[in-house]
Structure formats: structure tokens, C-alpha cells
C-alpha positions in Angstrom: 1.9 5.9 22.9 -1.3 4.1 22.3 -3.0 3.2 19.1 -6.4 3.2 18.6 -7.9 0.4 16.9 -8.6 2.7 13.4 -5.0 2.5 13.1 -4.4 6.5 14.1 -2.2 7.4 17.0 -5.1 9.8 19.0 -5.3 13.6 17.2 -3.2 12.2 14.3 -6.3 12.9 11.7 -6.7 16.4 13.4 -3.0 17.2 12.7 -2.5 15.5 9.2 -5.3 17.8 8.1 -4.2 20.4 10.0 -0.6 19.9 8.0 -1.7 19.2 4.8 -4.2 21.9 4.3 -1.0 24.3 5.4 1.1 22.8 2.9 -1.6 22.7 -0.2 -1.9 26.4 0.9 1.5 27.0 0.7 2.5 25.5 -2.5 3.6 22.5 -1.4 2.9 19.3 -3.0 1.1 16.6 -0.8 1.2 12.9 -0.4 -0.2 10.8 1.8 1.2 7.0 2.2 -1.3 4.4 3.7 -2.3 0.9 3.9 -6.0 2.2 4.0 -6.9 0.5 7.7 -8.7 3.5 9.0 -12.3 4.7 9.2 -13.6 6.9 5.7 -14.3 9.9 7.5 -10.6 10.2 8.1 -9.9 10.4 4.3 -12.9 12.6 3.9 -11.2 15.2 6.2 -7.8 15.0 4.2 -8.8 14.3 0.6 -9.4 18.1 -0.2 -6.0 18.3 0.7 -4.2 15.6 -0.3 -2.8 15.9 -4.0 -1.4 12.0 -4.3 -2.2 9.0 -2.0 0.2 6.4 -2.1 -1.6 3.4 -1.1 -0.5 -0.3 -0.3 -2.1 -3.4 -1.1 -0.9 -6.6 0.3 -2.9 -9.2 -1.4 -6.3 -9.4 -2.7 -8.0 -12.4 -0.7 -9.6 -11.3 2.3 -8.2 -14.8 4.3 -5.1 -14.6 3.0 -4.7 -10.3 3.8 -5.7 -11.4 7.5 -3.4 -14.1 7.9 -0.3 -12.6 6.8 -1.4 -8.7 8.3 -3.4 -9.8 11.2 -7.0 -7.7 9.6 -9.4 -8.6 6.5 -8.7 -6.5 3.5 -12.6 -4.9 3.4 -11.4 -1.6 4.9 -8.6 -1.3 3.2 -10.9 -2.3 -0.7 -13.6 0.1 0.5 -11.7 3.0 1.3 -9.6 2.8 -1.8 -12.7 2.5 -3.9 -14.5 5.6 -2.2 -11.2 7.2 -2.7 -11.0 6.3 -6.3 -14.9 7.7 -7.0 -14.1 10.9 -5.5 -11.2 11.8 -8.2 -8.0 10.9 -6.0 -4.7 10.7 -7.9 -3.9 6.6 -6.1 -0.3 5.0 -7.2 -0.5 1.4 -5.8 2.7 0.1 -3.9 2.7 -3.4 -3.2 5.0 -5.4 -1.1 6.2 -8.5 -3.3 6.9 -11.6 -0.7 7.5 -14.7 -2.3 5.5 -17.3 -1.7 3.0 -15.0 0.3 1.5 -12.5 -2.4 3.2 -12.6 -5.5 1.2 -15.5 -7.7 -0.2 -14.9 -10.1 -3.6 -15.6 -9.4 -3.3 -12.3 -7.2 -0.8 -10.3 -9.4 -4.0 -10.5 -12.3 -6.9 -9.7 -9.2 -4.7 -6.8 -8.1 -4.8 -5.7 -11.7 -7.9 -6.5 -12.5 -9.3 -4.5 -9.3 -6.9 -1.4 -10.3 -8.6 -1.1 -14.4 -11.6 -1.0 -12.9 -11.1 1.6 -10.1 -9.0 3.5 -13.4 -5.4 3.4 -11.1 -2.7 3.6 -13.5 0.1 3.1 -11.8 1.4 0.6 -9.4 5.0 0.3 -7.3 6.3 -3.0 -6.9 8.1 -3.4 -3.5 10.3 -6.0 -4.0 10.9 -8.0 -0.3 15.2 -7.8 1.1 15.5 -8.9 4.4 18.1 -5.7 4.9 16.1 -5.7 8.8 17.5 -9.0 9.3 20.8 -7.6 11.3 18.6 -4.9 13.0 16.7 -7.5 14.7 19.6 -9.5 15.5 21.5 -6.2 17.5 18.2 -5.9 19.4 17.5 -9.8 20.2 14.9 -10.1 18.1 13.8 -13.2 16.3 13.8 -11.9 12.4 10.7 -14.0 11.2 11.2 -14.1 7.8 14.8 -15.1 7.8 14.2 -18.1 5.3 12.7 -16.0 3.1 14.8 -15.8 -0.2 14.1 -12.2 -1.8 12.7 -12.4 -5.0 14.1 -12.7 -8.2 14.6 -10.6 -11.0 13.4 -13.0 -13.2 9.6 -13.0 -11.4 9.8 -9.1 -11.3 9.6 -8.9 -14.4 7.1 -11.8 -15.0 4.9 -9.5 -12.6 5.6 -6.7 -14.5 4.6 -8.3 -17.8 1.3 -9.0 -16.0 0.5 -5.3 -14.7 1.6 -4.1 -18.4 -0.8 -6.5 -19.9 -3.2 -4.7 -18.4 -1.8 -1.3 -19.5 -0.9 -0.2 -16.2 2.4 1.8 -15.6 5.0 -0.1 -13.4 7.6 0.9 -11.7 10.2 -1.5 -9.8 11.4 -0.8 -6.2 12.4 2.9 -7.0 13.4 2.7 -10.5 
């Protein structure tokens, strides 16, 4: 299968659309997950459609959002700003890897960036390294296998932070 470089697999927009409106129609309630690397006009076509957008954010500095994802975060700001001006209901997940995105320098810009788009809500991902085995069975070298999950303790630091801000948080599912 190849992927084009707007992060859609070819006639994916065409079908999500397709999908969603069927579903909205229906009386189905519709969600859309995304880490916001793909071009605006593919929102446009779904946002009439598309009741919740769950949306990641990785980490807030452009340098530091390449280096660890391989792309800037622009794309991923601008589209979730356009999204935010034309009335989408946005929760926030984020990813929490130590040492990578969870200081708090960038715990306060993601919560600064979210009061003023007005996102409410934000889930925190906590990292586990439950793929570790997985990668192991298939010969695979598990990159993060150092990486220490984090603690409980710095969750709720985080979420102190978010709530300072008066934004909702909810913790890996909770």
C-alpha cells in the first residue's frame, strides 16, 4: 500500500467522507482521531460530518516535534487552529514520554495554546512499553527499551498544570 506524502492512504479522504456523512445520517455519533499531518481541504470535506475530532499533539516546539516525529509541527498547529475557528468539538490526547515531551515548559505551551483555541479537554497518554515483546517476536529492535514509563507522581504534576488552566483532564482512560 503506498502513502502519500499528506499522510492519506490514496481515496482515504473520499471514503472517510463518504462514511462519516452515512453514519451522521444515520444517527450515529462520529469521531475522528488524528495527528493533524494532512492538507486543510481534507478536514474541510469531513468537518460537516464529524461530531468530535480527537486530535494529538506531541510537543509544542516545532524542532523538537520534527526530531522526535520526523515532520515540523506547522501543519499539525494550523489545522487544529482552522479546526478550532470553524466550531469543532477537539479533545487533545497527548502522548506523555518522559524525557521527550513532558516538561514543563511544554506541559504550560500546550495549555496555553489550548485556552486560547477554547479546547477544554485534554487526554493524557501516559507512555508503557507493552510493544516491547511484540517487537522482540518479530526481530525488531524496540527503540525505546530504556525508557522508564512515567510515574504517577509526574501525572499528576501534569495534571495540576492543565487544571491550573481550567482545562478538564483525563488520565490514560480514566
Amino acid at each position: 500500500m503506498e502513502w502519500k506524502t499528506d499522510g492519506c492512504i490514496p481515496g482515504q479522504p473520499v471514503f472517510l467522507k463518504n462514511l462519516l456523512k452515512a453514519c451522521k445520517l444515520s444517527g450515529i455519533h462520529t469521531a475522528v482521531e488524528t495527528c493533524g499531518v494532512t492538507k486543510w481541504e481534507f478536514f474541510q470535506g469531513i468537518l460537516p460530518y464529524t461530531q468530535l475530532f480527537l486530535y494529538d499533539l506531541k510537543h509544542m516546539d516545532p524542532l523538537a516535534h520534527e526530531r522526535f516525529t520526523g515532520y515540523d509541527n506547522r501543519q499539525v498547529l494550523d489545522n487544529l487552529g482552522r479546526l478550532c475557528s470553524k466550531g469543532a468539538n477537539i479533545i487533545i490526547r497527548m502522548p506523555v514520554i518522559p524525557g521527550l515531551n513532558d516538561s514543563e515548559s511544554n506541559i504550560t505551551a500546550t495549555a496555553d495554546l489550548m485556552v486560547r483555541l477554547g479546547i477544554q479537554e485534554i487526554h493524557l497518554l501516559p507512555y508503557h512499553n507493552y510493544g516491547e515483546s511484540k517487537y522482540s517476536m518479530l526481530g525488531l529492535e524496540y527503540a525505546l527499551k530504556d525508557l522508564v514509563p512515567v510515574s504517577e507522581q509526574d501525572l499528576q504534576a501534569q495534571r495540576l498544570l492543565f487544571e491550573a488552566h481550567g482545562i478538564k483532564v483525563n488520565i490514560g482512560g480514566e
